[in-house]
N, C-alpha and C positions, 0 to 999 in steps of 0.2 A: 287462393293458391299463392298469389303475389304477396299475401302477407306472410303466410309460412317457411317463403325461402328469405325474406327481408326480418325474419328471426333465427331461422339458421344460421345466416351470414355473421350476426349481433354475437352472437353464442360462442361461436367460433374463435373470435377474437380474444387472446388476454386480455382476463380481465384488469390485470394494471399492467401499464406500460413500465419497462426497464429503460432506465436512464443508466448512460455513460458514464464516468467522472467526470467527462468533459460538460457535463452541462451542469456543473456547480462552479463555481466560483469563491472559494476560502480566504476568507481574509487575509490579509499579513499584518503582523503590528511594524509599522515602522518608524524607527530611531534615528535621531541626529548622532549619537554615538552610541557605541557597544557598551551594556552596562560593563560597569566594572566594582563586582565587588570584591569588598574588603578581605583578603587572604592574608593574614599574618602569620608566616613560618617562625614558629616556636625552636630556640634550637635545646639538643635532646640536654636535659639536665647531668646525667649519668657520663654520659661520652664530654660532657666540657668537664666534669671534676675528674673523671680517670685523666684527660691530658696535662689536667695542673699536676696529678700527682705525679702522673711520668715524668715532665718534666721538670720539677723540683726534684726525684731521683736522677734524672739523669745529670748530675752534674763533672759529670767525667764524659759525657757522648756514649754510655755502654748502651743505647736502645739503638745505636749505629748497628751493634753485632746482631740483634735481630729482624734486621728489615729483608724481608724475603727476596726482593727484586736486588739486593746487590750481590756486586760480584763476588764468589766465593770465597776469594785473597780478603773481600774486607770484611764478612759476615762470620759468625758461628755458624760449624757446621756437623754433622754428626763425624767422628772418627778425627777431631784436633785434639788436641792435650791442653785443657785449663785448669789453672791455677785459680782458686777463690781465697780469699781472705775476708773472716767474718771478722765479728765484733764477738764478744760474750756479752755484751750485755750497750744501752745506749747511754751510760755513764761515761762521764771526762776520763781519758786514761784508762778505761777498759782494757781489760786485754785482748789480744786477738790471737785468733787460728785459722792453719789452713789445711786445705786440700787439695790436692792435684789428680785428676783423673783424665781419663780420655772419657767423651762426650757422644753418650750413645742416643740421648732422644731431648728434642727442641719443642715445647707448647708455646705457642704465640697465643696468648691470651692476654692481650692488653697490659693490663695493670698488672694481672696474674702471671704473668709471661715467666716459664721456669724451664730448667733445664736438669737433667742426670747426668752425673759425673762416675765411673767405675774403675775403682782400681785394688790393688791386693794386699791388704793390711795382716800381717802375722799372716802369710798364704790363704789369707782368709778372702774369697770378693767382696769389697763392699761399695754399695750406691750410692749417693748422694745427690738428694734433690735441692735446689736452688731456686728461691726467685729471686727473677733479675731486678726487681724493684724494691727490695724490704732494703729499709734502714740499718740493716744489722749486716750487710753484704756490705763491703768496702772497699771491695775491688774484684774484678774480674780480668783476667788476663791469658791471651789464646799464648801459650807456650811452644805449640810446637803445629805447624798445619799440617790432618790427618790427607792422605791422596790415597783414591781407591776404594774407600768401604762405603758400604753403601747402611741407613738406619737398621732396615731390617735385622740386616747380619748381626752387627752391635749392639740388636737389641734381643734377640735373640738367640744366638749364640753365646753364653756364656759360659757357664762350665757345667759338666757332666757331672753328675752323682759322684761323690769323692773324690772328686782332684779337680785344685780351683783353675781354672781353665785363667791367663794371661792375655790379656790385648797385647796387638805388638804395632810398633809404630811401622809405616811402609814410609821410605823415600822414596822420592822420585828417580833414585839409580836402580830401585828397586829391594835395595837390600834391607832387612828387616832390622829395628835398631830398640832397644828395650831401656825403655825408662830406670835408671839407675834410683831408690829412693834411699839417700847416704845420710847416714849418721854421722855426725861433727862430735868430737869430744875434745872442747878447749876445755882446758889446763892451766892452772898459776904454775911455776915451780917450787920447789920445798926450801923451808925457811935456809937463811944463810944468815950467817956471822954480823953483814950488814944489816941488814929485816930486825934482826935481837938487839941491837946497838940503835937503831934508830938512826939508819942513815937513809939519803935521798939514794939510792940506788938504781941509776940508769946505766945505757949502754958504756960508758966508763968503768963501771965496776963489775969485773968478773971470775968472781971468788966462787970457792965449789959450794956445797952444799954443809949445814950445820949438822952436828949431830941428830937433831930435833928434825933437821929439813929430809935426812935421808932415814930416819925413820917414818917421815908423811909420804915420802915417797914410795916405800915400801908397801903403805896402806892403800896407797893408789893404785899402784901394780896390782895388789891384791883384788880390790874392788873394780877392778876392771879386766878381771882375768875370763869372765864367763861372755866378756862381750864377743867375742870374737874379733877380735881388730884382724885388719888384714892392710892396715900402714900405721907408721908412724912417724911423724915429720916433729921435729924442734928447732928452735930458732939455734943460732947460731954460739947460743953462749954456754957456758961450762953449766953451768945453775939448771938451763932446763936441760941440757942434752944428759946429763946426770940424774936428774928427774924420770926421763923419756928412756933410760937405759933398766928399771926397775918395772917400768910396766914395758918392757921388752922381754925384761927374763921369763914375764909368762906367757908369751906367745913365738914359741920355735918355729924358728923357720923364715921369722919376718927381719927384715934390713931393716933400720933405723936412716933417716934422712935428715939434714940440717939445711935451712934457709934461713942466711942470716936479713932475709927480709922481715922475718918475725921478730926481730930482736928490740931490746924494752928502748922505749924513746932515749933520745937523749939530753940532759936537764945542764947540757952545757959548764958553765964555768962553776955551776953547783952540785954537780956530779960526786958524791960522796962526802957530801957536809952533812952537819945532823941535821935535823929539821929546824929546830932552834934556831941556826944558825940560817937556813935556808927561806923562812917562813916569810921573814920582810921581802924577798926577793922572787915567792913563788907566788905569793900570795894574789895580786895583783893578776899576775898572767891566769892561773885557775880564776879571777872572777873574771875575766875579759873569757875565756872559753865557754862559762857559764850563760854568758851572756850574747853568745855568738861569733866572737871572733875568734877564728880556727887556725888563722894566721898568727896568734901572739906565740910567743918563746921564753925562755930565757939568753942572755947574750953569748952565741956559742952554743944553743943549744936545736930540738926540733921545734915544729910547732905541730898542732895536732894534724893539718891539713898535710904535710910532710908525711906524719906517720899512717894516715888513711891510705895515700897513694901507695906506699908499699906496702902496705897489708893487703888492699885489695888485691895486689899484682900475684901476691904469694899465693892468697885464698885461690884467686882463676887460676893457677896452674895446680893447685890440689886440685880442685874439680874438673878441670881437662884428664887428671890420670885417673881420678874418678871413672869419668866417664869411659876413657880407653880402659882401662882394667877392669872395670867393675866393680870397683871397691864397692863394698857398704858401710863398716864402719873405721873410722879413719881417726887417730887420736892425735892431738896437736897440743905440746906442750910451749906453753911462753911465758907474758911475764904481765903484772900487773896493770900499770896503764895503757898498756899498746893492747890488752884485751878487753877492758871496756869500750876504747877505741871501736874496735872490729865488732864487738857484740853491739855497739851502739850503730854504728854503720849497714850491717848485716842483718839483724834482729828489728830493730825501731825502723830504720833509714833515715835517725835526727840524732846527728851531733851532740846536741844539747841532752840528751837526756844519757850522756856517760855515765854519770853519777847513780845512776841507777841501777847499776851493774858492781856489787861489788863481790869481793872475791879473798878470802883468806888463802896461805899457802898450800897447793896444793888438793885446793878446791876444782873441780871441773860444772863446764856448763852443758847439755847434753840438746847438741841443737840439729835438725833433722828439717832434709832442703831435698824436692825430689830435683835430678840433670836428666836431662833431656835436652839434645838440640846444641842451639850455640851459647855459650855461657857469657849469661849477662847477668849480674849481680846485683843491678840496680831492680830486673823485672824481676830475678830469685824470688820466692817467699821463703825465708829459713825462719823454721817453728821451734819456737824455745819451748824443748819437750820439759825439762828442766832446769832450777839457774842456781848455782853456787849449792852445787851438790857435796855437802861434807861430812855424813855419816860416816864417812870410815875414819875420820879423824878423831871421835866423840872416846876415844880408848886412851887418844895423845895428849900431851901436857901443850893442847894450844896456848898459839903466842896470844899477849894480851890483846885486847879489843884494840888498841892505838897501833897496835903493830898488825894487822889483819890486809889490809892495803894502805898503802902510804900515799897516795897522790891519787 
């Protein structure tokens, strides 16, 4: 019996015993110091050659206009008005173009980083995509700070099925203010008595127009009769105002205007010598111009830096009435050297490259600047649509090639 319950009791009990955690005891390894291995941060290949290339492009600061965290005033933003100036091609002396639009949509993509420009060419809308970083972009410039619109709208909003729908600028008075885009059409005058004779012909000499000259005049009126002008401004002397009165007869209705700030340099105590006569004494001063100094003369006469200052002064208040009236296209008659001048000023923004600009009588250049804002001549882009336009002359008995521009 005693051994029966002394095997129940045995039976009873698990048969293994559970042990705690507590009755282990796990090692630790332990160290005089924390290993430390070797982690070498590689840095990313791609992100350090996009930065060289950005900043090798940026050498004007234009990746300032796209940094998201600044202030509005110093950044691109959708609804400003910029000006681009490309390149055609990455050759010495390329020519350039441009475009002016308001800025309806911003991709920050790095190196890709581009923007949309839209504005209305022949009433027609058209878009333009930019990147901020290509070599062939040579400038970028916010024209005019848009306040109020918001991307969506701008980007979205554009015109309805058959009728090109306009962006309009908002000031902050609130009142709406629309991009004038003007056509410029400078003008030589037509040949004169001096021109045929081969004389130095500056602000000194102001004799009317040759038989020859008011027949090129005639052709100029004619070929400028479909433009629609709606001004025309000539310098102050009898040569072009006589000029500017012929491409006046075909457009009824319009005042003629004279600024004798337009009028042809002055060549001082050689003012009406022949060139012969002139050449030892002009010569000299044309290579010093060539060469950059803007400052030389003849004694008693202008120098180029002279004749820049009042052309430009003349040019801003055409485009202030520009911009008050609305003109589009504006015809400007003058005179030989004071229009390379201007086209050199204006067109290039380098002095030095006058020479490049020439001009027989009668000839026009047809150059095309959108206003907007406050007129500054220096930020302008004025795009030389065309230069030394003289098919309408090709019927005349042009003067010789030595007689075509004189200085």
């Amino acid at each position: 019996m005693l051994c029966k319950q002394l095997l129940t009791r045995a039976l009873a009990r698990p048969f293994f015993r559970s042990y705690s955690q507590a009755h282990f005891i796990v090692p630790q390894p332990q160290f005089d110091q924390p290993l430390a291995l070797p982690i070498e941060k590689r840095p990313n290949v791609m992100k350090v050659v996009e930065r060289e290339a950005i900043s090798r492009a940026n050498v004007d600061g234009r990746s300032d206009l796209f940094i998201r965290r600044a202030a509005p005033k110093d950044r691109l933003c959708a609804g400003d008005v910029v000006s681009v100036e490309t390149r055609n091609s990455m050759a010495d002396g390329a020519a350039t173009s441009s475009f002016t639009g308001v800025c309806i949509a911003i991709y920050r993509r790095g190196i890709d980083t581009s923007f949309i420009l839209r504005n209305l060419v022949q009433r027609v809308g058209v878009e333009m995509r930019f990147l901020a970083y290509s070599p062939l972009v040579k400038r970028i410039e916010i024209v005019h700070k848009g306040v109020g619109y918001r991307r969506a709208k701008l980007f979205y909003l554009r015109e309805n099925p058959g009728k090109a729908f306009q962006l309009k600028l908002l000031k902050k008075t609130g009142n709406l203010q629309q991009m004038v885009q003007a056509n410029l059409f400078f003008a030589r005058h037509g040949q004169t008595d001096a021109n045929a004779q081969q004389l130095l012909q500056g602000s000194g000499l102001n004799g009317p127009l040759s038989i020859l000259g008011r027949q090129q005049a005639s052709a100029l009126g004619t070929a400028l009769r479909d433009k629609d002008l709606d001004m025309i401004v000539a310098s102050g002397m009898e040569r072009a105002m006589e000029t500017a009165r012929h491409v006046l007869a075909h457009h009824q209705g319009l005042a003629m205007s004279t600024d004798p700030r337009l009028n042809e340099i002055s060549w001082g105590m050689m003012d009406g010598a022949s060139f012969k006569t002139a050449d030892p004494v002009l010569e000299p001063v044309v290579r010093k111009w060539d060469s950059g100094d803007f400052d030389a003369k003849i004694e008693g006469g202008e120098s180029i830096n002279d004749c820049r200052r009042r052309l430009l002064a003349a040019v801003t208040d055409i485009l202030e009435e520009v911009k008050k009236g609305g003109h589009k296209n504006v015809f400007v008659c003058m005179h030989g050297r004071v229009l390379r001048v201007l086209m050199a000023a204006l067109v290039d923004k380098d002095m030095r490259r006058m020479n490049r600009f020439t001009h027989t009588n009668c000839c026009y250049h047809h150059i095309r600047v959108d206003v907007v804002g406050d007129i500054d001549l220096d930020k302008m882009v004025f795009e030389a649509v065309r230069i030394d336009v003289r098919d309408h002359l090709k019927s005349l008995e042009i003067n010789r090639p030595e007689t075509v521009d004189s200085v």
